[in-house]
Each structure stands twice: as C-alpha cells, then as structure tokens.
C-alpha positions as CSV (number, residue, x, y, z in Angstrom):
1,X,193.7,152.2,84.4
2,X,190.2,152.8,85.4
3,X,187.9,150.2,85.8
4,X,184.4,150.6,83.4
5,X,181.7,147.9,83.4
6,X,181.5,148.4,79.4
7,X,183.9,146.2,77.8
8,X,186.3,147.2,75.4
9,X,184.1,147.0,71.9
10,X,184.0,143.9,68.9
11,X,184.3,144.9,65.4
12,X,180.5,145.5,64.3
13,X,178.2,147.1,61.6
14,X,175.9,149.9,62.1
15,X,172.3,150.3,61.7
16,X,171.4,154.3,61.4
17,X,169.2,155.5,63.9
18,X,168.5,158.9,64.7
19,X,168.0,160.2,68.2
20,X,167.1,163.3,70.3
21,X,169.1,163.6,73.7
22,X,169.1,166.2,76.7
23,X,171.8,168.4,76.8
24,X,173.1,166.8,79.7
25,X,172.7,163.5,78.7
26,X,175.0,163.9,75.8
27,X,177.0,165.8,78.2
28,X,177.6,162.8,80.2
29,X,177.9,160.4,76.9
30,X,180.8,163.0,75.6
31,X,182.3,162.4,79.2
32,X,182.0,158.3,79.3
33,X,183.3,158.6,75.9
34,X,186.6,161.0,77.1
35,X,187.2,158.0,79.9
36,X,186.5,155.2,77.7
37,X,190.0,156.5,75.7
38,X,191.6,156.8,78.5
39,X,190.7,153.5,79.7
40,X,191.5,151.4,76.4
41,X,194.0,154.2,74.9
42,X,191.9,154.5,71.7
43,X,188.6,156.5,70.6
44,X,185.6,155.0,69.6
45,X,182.6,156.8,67.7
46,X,180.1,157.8,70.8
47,X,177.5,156.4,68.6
48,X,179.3,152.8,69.0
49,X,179.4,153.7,72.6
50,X,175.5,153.7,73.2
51,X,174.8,151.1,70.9
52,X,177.6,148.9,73.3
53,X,176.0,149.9,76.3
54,X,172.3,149.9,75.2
55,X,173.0,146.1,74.3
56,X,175.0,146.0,77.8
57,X,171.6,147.0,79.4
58,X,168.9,145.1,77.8
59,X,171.4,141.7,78.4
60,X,171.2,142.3,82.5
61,X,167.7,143.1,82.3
62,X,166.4,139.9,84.2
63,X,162.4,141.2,83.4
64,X,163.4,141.7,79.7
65,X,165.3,138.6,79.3
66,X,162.1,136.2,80.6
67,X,159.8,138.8,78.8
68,X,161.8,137.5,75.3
69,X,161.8,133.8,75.9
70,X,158.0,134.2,76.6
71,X,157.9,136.0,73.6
C-alpha cells in the first residue's frame, strides 16, 4: 500500500465553497484523488479531499498556529 501523509478521512459535513483552479492543479488533485483509492480501496469526493488536506496544512503551519493564539 502506498504510504500518503493525508489520513484516511472522518465522517464530516460540508460547507459549499466555490473555487477556481489551474488546469494542472486540478490535474494533480484528480491524480492524488486516483492514489488516495488505491491507498484506502474506496473513493472519496475530491472536494472532501482538499477540504482534508487544506485543514492538514493550516494544522502544521507553526506561523499560523502562534498567529491564532495571538489572535
């Protein structure tokens, strides 16, 4: 099985939010997507995908983490 840094996802509910991505961005997402199901053997919406890994970023980011307790 092939090792990701994104964990396999909770159950959650969605807030809508519409976004504009480069062709090869959403390239790559389709791709990350493709190897997540391989990884898990299941498919999850890519829009569950980036919400996953946006919270994945924002929780290692040291700056932004003291930034919010400053806050």
């Amino acid at each position: 099985m092939a090792e990701l840094r994104l964990r396999k996802l909770p159950d959650r509910t969605p807030v809508k939010l519409t976004l504009h991505l480069p062709p090869d961005l959403n390239e790559a997402l389709g791709a990350y997507a493709r190897m997540y199901s391989e990884a898990y053997g299941e498919a999850e919406p890519l829009q569950e995908l980036i919400a996953a890994m946006l919270a994945s970023f924002l929780e290692s980011d040291r700056g932004f983490a003291a930034w919010r307790r400053r806050s």
